[in-house]
C-alpha positions, 0 to 999 in steps of 0.5 A: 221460042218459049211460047212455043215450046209451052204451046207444045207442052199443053198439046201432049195428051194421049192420043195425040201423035208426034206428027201431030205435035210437028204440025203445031209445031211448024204452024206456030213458027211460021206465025213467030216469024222464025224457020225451023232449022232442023227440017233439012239438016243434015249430018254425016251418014243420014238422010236430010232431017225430015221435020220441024222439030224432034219428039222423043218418046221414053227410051228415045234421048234425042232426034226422034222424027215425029210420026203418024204412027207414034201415038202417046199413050197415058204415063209416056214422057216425051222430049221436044227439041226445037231449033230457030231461026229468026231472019225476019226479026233481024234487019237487013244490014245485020243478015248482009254482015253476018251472012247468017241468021241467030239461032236459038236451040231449046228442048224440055220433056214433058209428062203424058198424062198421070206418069208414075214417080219415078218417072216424074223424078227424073223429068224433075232431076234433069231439069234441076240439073240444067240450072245446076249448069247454068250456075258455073256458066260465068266469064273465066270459067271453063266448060269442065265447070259446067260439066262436072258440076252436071255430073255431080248432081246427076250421079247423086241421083243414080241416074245415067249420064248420056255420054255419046251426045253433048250440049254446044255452041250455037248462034250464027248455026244450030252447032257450034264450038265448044262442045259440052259434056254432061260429065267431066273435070271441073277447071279443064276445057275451053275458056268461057267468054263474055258474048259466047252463046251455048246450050246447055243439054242435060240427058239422064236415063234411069239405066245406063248411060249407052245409046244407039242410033236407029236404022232411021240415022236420026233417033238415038236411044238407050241401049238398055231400053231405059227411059231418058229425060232431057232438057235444053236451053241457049244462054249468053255470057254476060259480065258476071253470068248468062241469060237464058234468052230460050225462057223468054 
């Protein structure tokens, strides 16, 4: 997954648009042997999910659909998500024991062309603050460890914190338990265990920290109108840690 969310990254340049971006997308999951586990996913009270992965511009957090008529432009930032599944790297008897494929889930925002420093500060900050998360993910700790610890290093930069959406379980399917916050109580929560697999989620704003949804059902975005960044990555318990096994 990582070569692909890095083939994406060297794609973004003004002109280019987020549907362009799907394309590249699609293709290059297909050639990876994996299926794109957000194109038909669906949730309470929206339409199936329309594309392959999510492109959100600016003021857009998470879940934007990818468009024809969203074109970058010079000093825009963009997050892409994307979510896989690999059934065809897994064998035949472990997809008839599990009834389901491993799914990975990993996004990261990326700078279009020349972005002021402010800008390039927050994309900087919340990429920080994922491995600031990462830290606290060890057998015995608990989620609020995680979330607090992404909290304190969010808020010392004046930034938002996205309270309305969370990191998650994933494995067997793109959403799972336990859910992680970005803010919380260090010590509280569920009890993190060797073999559990989650991701972890920074989303900071330059405003505050309310979002909307669009009449699209999908989009979410600031309510301010600020910009957001956001950063993701799936990890698994090891005896004394995790591996990022999304930067592989």
């Amino acid at each position: 997954m990582a070569h692909i969310l890095n083939e994406l990254a060297d794609a973004v340049r003004p002109g280019i648009s987020t549907a362009d971006l799907n394309r590249r997308a699609e293709a290059s999951i297909e050639r990876a042997g994996g299926v794109a586990v957000f194109k038909g996913y669906v949730v309470e009270n929206s339409p199936p999910y329309p594309a392959a992965i999510c492109t959100s511009v600016n003021d857009e957090v998470v879940h934007a659909i990818p468009r024809d008529d969203v074109i970058l432009r010079d000093g825009d930032i963009i997050g892409i998500d994307i979510g896989m599944a690999w059934p065809k790297n897994q064998t035949k008897e472990f997809l008839q024991y599990t009834g389901k494929p491993l799914v990975t889930d990993a996004a990261r925002t990326i700078g279009v062309g020349a972005i002021s420093s402010v800008l390039a500060h927050l994309v900087k900050k919340t990429e920080e603050a994922f491995f600031v998360g990462v830290k606290e993910v060890k057998p015995g700790n608990r989620v609020g460890d995680i979330s607090a610890a992404i909290e304190t290093f969010l808020s010392a930069e004046g930034f938002g914190i996205v309270r309305g959406l969370a990191g998650h379980g994933v494995g067997y399917d793109i959403h799972e338990d336990p859910i992680i916050p970005n803010y919380g109580k260090a010590g509280t929560g569920p009890l993190l265990k060797k073999g559990m697999v989650i991701a972890i989620e920074p989303m900071a704003t330059l405003g505050a920290d309310d979002v909307r949804r669009d009449q699209d059902g999908w989009t979410f975005r600031t309510a301010d109108g600020s910009p957001s960044a956001h950063f993701e990555h799936t990890l698994v318990l090891t005896d004394d840690g995790a591996e990022i096994l999304t930067m592989i």
